[in-house]
Structures are given as C-alpha cells and as structure tokens.
PDB file of N, CA, C and O in Angstrom, chain B, residues numbered from 101:
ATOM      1  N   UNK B 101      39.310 -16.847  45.041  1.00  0.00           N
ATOM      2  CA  UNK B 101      38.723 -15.633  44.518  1.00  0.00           C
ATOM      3  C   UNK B 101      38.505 -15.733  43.012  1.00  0.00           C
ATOM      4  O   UNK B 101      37.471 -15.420  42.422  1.00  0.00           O
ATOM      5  N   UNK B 102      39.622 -16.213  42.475  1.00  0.00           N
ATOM      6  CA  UNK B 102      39.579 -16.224  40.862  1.00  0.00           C
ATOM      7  C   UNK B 102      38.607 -17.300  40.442  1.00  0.00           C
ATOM      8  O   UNK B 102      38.124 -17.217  39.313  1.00  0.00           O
ATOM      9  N   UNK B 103      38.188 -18.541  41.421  1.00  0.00           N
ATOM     10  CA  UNK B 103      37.281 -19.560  40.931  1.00  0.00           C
ATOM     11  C   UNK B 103      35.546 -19.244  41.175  1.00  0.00           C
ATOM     12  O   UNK B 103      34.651 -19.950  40.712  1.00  0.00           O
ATOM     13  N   UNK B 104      35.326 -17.861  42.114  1.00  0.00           N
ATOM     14  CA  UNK B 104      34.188 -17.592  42.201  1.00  0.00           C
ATOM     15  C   UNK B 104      33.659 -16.855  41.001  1.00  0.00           C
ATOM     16  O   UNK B 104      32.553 -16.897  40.461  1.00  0.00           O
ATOM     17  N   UNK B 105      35.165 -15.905  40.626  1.00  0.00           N
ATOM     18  CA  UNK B 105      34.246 -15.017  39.450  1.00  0.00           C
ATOM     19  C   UNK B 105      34.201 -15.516  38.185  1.00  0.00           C
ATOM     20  O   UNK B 105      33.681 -15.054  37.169  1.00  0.00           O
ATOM     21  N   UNK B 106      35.079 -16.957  38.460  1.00  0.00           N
ATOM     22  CA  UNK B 106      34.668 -18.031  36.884  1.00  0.00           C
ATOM     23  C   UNK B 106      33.198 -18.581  36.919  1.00  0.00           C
ATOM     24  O   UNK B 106      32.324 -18.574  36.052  1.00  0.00           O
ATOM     25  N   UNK B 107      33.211 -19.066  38.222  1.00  0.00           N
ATOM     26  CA  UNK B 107      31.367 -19.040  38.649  1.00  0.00           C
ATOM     27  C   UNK B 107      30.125 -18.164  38.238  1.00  0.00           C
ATOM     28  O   UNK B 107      29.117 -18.529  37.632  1.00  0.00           O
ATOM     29  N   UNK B 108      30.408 -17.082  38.656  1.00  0.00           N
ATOM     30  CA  UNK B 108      29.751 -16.317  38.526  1.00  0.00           C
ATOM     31  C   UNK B 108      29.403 -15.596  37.227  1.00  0.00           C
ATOM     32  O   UNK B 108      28.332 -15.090  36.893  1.00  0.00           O
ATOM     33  N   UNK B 109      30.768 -15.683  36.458  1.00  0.00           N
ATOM     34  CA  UNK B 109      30.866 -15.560  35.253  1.00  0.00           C
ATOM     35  C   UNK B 109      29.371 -16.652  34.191  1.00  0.00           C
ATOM     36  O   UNK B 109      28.389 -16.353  33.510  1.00  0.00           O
ATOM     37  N   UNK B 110      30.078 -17.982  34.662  1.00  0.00           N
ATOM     38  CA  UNK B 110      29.656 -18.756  33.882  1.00  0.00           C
ATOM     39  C   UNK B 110      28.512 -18.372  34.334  1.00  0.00           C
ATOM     40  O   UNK B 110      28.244 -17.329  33.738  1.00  0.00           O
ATOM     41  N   UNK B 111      27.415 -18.723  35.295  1.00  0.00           N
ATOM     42  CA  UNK B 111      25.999 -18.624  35.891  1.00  0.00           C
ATOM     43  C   UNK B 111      25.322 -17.573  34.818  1.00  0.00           C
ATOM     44  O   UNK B 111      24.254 -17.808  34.254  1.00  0.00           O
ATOM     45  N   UNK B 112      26.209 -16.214  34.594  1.00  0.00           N
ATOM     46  CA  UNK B 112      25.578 -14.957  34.159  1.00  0.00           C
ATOM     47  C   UNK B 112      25.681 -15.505  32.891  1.00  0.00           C
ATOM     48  O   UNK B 112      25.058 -14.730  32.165  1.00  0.00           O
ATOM     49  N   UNK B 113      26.119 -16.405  32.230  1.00  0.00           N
ATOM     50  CA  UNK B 113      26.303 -16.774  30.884  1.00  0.00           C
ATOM     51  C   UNK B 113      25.412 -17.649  30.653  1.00  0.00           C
ATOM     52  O   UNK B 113      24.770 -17.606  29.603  1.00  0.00           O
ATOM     53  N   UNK B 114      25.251 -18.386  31.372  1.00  0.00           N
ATOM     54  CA  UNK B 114      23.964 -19.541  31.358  1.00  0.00           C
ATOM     55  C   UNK B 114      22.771 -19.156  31.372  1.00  0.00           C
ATOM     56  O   UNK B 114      21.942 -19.796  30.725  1.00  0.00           O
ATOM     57  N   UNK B 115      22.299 -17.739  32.291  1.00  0.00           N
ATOM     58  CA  UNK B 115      21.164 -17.376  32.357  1.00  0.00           C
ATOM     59  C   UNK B 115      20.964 -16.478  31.017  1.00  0.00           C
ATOM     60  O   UNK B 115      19.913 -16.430  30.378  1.00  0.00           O
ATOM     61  N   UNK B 116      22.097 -15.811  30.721  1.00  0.00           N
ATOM     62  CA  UNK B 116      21.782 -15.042  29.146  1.00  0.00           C
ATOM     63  C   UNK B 116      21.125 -16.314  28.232  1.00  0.00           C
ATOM     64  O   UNK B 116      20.028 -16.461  27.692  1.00  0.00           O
ATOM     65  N   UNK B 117      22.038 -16.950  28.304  1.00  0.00           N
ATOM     66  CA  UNK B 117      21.614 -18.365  27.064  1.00  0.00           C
ATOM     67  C   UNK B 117      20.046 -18.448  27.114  1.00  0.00           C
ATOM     68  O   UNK B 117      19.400 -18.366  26.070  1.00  0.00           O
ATOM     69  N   UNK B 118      19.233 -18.668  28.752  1.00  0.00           N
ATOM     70  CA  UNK B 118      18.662 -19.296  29.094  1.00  0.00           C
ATOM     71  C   UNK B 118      17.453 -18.316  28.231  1.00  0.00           C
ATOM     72  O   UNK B 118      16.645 -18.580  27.340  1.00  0.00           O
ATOM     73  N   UNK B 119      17.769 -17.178  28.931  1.00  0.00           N
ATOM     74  CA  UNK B 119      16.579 -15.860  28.663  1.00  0.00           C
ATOM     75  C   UNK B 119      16.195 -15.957  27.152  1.00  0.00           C
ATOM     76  O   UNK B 119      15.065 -15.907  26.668  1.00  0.00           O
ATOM     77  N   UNK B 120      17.637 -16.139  26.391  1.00  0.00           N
ATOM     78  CA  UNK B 120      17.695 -15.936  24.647  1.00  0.00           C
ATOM     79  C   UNK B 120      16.614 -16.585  24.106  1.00  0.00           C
ATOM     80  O   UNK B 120      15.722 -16.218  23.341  1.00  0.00           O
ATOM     81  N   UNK B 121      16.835 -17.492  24.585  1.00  0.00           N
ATOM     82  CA  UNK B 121      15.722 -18.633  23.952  1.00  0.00           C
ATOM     83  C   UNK B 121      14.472 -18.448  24.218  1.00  0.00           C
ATOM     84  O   UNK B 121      13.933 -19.514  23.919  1.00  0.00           O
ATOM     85  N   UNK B 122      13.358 -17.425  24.767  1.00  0.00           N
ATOM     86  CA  UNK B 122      12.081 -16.966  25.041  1.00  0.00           C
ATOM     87  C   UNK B 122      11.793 -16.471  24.294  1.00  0.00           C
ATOM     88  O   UNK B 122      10.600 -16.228  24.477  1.00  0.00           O
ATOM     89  N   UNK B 123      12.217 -15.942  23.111  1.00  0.00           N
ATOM     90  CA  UNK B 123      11.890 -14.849  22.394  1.00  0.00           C
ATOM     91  C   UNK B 123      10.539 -15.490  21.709  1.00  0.00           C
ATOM     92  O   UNK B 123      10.291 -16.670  21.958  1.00  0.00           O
ATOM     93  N   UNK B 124       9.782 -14.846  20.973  1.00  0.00           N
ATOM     94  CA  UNK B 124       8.519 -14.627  19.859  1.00  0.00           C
ATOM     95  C   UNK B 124       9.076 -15.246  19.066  1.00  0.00           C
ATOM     96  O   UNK B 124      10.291 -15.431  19.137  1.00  0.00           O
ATOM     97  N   UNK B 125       8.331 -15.721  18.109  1.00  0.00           N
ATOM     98  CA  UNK B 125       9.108 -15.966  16.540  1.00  0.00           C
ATOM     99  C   UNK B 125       7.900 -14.692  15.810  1.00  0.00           C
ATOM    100  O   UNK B 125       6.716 -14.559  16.122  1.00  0.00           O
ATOM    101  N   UNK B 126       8.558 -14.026  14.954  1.00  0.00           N
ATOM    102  CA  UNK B 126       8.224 -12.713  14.431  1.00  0.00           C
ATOM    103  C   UNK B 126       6.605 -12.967  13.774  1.00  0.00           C
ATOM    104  O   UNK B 126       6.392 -14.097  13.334  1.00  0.00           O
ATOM    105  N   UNK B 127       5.535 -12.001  13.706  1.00  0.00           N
ATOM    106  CA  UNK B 127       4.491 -12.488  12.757  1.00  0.00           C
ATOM    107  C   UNK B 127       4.552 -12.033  11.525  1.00  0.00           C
ATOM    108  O   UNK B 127       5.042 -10.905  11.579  1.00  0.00           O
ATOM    109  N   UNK B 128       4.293 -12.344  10.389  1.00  0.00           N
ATOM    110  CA  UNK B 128       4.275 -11.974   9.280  1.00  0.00           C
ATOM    111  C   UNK B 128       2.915 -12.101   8.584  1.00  0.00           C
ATOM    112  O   UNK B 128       2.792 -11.446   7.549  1.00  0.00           O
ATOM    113  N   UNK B 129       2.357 -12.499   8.801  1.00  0.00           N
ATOM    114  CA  UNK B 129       0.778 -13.016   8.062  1.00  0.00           C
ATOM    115  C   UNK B 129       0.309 -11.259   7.631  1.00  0.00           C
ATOM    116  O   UNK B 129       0.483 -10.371   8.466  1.00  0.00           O
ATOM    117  N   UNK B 130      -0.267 -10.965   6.284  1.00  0.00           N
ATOM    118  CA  UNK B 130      -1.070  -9.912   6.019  1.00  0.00           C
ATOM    119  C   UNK B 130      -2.366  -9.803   6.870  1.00  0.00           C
ATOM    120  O   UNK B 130      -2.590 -10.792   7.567  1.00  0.00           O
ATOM    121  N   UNK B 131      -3.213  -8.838   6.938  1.00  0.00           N
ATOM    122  CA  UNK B 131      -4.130  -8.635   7.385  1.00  0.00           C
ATOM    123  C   UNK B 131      -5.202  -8.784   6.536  1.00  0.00           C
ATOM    124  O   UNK B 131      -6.204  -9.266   7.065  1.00  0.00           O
ATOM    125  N   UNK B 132      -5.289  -8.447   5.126  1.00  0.00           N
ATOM    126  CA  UNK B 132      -6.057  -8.659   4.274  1.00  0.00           C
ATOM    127  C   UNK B 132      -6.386 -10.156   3.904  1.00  0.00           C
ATOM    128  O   UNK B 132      -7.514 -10.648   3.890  1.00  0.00           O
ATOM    129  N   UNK B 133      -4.956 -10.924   3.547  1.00  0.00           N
ATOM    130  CA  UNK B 133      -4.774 -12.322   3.119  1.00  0.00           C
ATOM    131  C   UNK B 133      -4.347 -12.009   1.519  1.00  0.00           C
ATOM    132  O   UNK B 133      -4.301 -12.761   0.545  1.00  0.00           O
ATOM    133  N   UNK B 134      -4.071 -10.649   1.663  1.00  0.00           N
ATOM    134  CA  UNK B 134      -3.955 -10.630   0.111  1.00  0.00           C
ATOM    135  C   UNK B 134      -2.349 -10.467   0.349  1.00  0.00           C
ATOM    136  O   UNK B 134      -1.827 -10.055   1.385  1.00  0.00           O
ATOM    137  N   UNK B 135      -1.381 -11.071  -1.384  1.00  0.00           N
ATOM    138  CA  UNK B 135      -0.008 -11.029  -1.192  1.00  0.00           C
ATOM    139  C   UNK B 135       0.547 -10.128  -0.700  1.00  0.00           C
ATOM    140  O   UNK B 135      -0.461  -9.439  -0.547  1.00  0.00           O
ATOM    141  N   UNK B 136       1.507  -9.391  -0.217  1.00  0.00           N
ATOM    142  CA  UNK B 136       2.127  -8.719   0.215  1.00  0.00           C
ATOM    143  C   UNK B 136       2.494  -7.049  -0.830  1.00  0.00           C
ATOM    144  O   UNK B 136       2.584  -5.833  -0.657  1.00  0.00           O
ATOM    145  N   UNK B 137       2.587  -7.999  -1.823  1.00  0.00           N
ATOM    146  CA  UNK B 137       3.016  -7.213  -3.433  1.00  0.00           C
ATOM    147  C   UNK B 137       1.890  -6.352  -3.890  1.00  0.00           C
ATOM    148  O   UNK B 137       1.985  -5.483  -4.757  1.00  0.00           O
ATOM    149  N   UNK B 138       0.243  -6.843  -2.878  1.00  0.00           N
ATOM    150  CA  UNK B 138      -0.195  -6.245  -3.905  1.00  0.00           C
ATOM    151  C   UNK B 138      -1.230  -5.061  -3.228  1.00  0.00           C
ATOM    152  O   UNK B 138      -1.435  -5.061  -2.014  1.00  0.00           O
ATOM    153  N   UNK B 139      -1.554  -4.545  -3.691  1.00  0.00           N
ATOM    154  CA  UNK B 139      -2.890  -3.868  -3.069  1.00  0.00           C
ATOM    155  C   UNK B 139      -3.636  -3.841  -1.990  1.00  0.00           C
ATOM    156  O   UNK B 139      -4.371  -4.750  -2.376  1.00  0.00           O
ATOM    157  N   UNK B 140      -4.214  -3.475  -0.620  1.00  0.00           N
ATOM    158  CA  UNK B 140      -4.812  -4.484  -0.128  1.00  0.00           C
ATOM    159  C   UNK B 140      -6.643  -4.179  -0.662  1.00  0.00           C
ATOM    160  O   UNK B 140      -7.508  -4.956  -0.258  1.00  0.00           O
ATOM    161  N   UNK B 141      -6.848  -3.513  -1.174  1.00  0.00           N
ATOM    162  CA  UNK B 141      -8.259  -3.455  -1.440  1.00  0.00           C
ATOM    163  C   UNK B 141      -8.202  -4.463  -3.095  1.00  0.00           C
ATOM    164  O   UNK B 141      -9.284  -4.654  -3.651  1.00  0.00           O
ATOM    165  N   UNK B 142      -7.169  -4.916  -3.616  1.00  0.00           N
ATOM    166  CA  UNK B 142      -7.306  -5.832  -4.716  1.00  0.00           C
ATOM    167  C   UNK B 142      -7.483  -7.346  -4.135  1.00  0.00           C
ATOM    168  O   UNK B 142      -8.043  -8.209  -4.811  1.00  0.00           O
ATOM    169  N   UNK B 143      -7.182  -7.497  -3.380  1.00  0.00           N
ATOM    170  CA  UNK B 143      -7.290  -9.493  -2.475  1.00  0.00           C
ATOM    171  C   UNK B 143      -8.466  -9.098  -1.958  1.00  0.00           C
ATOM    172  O   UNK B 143      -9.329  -8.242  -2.152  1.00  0.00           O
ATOM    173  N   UNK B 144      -8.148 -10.280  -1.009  1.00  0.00           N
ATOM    174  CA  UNK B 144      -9.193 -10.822  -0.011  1.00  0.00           C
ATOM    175  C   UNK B 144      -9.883 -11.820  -0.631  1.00  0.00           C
ATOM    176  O   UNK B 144     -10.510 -11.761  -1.689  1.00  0.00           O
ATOM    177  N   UNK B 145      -9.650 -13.135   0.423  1.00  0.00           N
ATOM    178  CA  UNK B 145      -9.940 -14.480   0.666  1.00  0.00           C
ATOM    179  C   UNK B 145     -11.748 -14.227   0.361  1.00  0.00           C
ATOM    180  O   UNK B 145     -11.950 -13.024   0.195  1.00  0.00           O
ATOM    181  N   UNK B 146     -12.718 -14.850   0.282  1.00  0.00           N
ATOM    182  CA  UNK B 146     -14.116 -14.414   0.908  1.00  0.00           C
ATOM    183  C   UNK B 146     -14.234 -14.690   2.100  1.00  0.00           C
ATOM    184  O   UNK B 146     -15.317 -14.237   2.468  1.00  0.00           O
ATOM    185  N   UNK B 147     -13.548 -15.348   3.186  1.00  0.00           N
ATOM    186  CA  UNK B 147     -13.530 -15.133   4.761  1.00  0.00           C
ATOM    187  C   UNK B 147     -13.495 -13.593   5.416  1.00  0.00           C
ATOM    188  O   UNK B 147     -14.277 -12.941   6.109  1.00  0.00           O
ATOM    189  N   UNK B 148     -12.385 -13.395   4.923  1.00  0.00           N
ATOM    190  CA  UNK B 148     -12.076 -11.515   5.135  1.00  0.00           C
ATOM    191  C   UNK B 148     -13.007 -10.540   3.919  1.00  0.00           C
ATOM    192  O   UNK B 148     -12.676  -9.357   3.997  1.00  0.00           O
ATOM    193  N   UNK B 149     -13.630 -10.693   3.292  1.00  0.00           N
ATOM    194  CA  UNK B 149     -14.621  -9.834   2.774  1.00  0.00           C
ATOM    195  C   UNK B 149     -16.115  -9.395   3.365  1.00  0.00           C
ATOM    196  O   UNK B 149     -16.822 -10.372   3.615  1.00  0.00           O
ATOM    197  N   UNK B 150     -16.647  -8.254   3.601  1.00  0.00           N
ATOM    198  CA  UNK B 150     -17.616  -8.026   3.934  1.00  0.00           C
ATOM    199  C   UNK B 150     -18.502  -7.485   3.459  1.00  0.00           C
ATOM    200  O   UNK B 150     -18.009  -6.767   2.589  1.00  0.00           O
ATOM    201  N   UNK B 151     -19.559  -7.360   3.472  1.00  0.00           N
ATOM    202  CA  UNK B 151     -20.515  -7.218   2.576  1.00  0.00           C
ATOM    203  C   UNK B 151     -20.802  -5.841   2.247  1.00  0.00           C
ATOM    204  O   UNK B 151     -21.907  -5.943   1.714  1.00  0.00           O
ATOM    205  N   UNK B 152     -20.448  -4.425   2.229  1.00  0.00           N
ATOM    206  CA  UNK B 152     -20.102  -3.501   1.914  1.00  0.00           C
ATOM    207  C   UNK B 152     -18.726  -3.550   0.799  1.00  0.00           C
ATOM    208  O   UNK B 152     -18.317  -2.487   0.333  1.00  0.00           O
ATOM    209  N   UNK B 153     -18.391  -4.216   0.609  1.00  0.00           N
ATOM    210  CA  UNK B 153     -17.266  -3.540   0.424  1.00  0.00           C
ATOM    211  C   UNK B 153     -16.801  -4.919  -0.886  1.00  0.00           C
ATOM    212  O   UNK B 153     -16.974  -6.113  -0.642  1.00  0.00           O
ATOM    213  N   UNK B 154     -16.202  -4.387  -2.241  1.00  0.00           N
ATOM    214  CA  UNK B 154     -16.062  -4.879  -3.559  1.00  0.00           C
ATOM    215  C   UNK B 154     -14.803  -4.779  -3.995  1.00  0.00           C
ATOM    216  O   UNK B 154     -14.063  -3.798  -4.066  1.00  0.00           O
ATOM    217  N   UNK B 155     -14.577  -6.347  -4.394  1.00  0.00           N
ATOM    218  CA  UNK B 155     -12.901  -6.546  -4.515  1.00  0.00           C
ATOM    219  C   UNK B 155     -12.609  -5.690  -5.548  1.00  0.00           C
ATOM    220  O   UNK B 155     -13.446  -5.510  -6.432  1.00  0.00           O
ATOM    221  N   UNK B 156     -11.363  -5.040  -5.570  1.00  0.00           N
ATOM    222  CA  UNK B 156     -10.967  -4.099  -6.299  1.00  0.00           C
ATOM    223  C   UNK B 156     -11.316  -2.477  -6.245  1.00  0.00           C
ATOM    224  O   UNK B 156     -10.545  -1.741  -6.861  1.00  0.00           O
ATOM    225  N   UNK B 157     -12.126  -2.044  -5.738  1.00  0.00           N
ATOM    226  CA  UNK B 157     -12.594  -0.609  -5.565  1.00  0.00           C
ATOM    227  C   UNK B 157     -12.261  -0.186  -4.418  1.00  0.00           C
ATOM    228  O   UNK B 157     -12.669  -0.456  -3.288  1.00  0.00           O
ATOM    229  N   UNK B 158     -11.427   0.552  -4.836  1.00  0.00           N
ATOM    230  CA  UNK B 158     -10.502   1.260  -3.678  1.00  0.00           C
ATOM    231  C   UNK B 158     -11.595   2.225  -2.864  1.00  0.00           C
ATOM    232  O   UNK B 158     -11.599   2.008  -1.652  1.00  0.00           O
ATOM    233  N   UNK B 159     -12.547   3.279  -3.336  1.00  0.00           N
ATOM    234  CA  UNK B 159     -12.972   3.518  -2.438  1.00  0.00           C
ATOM    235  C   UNK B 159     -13.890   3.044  -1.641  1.00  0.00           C
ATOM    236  O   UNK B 159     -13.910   3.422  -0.469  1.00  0.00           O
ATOM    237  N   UNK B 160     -14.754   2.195  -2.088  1.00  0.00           N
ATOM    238  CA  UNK B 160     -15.560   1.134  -1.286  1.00  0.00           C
ATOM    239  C   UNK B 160     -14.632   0.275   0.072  1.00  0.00           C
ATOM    240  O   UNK B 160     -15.029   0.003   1.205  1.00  0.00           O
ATOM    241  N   UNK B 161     -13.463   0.041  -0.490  1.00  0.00           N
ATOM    242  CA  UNK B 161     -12.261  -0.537   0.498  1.00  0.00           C
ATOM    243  C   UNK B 161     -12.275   0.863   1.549  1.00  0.00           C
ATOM    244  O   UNK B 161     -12.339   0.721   2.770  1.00  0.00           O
ATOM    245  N   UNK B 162     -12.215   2.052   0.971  1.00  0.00           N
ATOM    246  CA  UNK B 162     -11.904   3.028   2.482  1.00  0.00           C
ATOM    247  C   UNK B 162     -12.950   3.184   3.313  1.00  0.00           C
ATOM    248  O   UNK B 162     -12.796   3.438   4.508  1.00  0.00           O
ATOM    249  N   UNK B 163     -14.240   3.029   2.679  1.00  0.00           N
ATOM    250  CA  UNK B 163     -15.519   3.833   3.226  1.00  0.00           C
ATOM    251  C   UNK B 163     -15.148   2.413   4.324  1.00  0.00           C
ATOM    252  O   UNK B 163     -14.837   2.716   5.475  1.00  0.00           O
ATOM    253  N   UNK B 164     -15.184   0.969   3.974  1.00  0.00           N
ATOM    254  CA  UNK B 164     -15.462  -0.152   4.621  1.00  0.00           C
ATOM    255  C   UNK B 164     -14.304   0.022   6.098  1.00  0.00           C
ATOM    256  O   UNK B 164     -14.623  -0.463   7.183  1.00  0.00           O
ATOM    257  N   UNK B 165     -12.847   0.849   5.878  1.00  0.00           N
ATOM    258  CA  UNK B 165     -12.155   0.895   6.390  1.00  0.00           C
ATOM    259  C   UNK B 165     -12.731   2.131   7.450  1.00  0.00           C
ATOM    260  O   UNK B 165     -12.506   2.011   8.654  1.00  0.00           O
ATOM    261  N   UNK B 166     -13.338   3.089   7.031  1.00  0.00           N
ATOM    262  CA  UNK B 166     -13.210   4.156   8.118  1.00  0.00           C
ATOM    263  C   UNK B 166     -14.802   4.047   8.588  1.00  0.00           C
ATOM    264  O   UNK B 166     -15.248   4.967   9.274  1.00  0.00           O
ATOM    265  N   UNK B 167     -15.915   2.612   8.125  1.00  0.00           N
ATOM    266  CA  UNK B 167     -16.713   2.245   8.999  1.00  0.00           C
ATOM    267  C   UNK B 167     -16.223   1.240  10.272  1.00  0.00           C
ATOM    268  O   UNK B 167     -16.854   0.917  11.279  1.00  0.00           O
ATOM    269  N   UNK B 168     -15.424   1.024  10.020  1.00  0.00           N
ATOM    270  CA  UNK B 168     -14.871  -0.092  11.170  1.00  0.00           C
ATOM    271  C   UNK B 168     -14.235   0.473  12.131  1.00  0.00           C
ATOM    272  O   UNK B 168     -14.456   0.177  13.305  1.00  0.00           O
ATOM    273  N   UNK B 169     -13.383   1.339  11.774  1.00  0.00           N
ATOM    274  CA  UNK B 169     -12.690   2.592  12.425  1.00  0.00           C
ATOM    275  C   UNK B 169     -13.865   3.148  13.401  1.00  0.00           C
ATOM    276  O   UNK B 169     -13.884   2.793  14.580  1.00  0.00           O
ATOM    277  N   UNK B 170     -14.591   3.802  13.011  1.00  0.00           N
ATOM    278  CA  UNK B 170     -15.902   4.120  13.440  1.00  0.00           C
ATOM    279  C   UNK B 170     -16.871   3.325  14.657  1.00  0.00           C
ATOM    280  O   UNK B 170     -17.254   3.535  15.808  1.00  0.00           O
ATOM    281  N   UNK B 171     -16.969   2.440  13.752  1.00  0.00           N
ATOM    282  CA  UNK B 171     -17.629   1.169  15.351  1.00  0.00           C
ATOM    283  C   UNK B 171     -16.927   0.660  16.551  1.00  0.00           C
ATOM    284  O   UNK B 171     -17.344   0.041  17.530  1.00  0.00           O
ATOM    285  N   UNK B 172     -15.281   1.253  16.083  1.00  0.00           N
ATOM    286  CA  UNK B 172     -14.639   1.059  17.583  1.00  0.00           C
ATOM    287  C   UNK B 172     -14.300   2.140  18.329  1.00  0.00           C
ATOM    288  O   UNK B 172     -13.560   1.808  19.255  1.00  0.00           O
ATOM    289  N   UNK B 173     -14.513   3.154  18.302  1.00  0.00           N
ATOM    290  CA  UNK B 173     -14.751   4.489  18.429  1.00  0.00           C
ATOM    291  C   UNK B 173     -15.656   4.172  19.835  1.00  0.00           C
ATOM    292  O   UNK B 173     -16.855   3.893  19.829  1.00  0.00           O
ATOM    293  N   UNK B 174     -14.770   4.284  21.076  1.00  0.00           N
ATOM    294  CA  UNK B 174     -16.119   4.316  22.285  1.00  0.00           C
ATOM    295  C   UNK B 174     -16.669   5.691  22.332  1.00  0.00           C
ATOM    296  O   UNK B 174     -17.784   5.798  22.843  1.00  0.00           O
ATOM    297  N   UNK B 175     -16.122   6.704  21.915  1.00  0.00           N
ATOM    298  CA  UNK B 175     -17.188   8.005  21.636  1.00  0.00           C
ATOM    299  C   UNK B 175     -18.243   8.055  20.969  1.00  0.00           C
ATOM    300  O   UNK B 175     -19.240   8.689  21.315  1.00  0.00           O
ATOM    301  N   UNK B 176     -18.136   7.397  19.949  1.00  0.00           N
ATOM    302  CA  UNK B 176     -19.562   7.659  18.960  1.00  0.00           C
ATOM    303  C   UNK B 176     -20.537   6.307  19.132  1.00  0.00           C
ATOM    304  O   UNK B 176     -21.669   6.166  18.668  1.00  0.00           O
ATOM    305  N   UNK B 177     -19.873   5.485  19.826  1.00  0.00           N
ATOM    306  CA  UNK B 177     -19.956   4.313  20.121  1.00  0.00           C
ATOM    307  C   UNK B 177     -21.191   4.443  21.198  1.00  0.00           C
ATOM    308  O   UNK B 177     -22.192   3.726  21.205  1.00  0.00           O
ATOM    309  N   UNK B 178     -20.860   5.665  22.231  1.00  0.00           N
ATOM    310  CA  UNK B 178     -21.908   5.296  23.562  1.00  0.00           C
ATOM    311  C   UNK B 178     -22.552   6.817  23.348  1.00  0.00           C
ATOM    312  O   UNK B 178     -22.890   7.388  24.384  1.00  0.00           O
ATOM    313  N   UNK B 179     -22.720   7.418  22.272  1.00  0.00           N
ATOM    314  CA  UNK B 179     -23.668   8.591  22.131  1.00  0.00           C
ATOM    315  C   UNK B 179     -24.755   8.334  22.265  1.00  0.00           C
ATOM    316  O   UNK B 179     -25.613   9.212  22.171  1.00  0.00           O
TER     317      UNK B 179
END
C-alpha cells in the first residue's frame, strides 16, 4: 500500500515537472520599435512609419492611431 502511493506520488511529480516546462517565454518587444522610456509617437524605425503620420507630433500620431482603429471597425467597415 505504502509503495503504490510512493508511485503515484512520484508519477504526479513527474508529470508536474513535465507540464512546467511548456510554458511561453514572455514577449517584450514594443509595438512602436521605439525604447520603452520613451514616447511612442517620438520613435519609430521607418518600417513602422506611415505615411500620414510625423515623427514627433503627437497629434498626427493619434489621428494615425484612431484611423487604424477605424479600418478595423467591421461596422463602418461594411457600411
């Protein structure tokens, strides 16, 4: 009796181990590409820049932000 629930023990210990190790490794990358520290309408790579929209001007950065917002919008999207 006492050598099954060392069994069973161990098995449930092995499979924890086993599961542990699946995990994600976390993402961290910005979305902009700009440092973390700073702004995000002050960065951007010219990959992530679009042609509306001018490094440093914050509101040109929102209008560009709440047009994109906008084009995924399946409401206004299939009017």
């Amino acid at each position: 009796m006492n050598l099954r629930r060392h069994r069973r023990a161990l098995v449930m210990l092995l499979a924890m181990v086993a599961l542990g190790a699946c995990s994600q490794k976390p993402q961290t990358l910005t979305q902009t590409g700009a440092p973390a520290a700073e702004a995000p309408w002050m960065g951007g790579k010219p990959a992530f820049t679009a042609a509306g929209w001018t490094v440093g001007d914050q509101a040109s950065w929102q209008r560009e932000i709440d047009r994109r917002a906008q084009a995924q919008n399946e409401y206004v999207r299939m009017r």
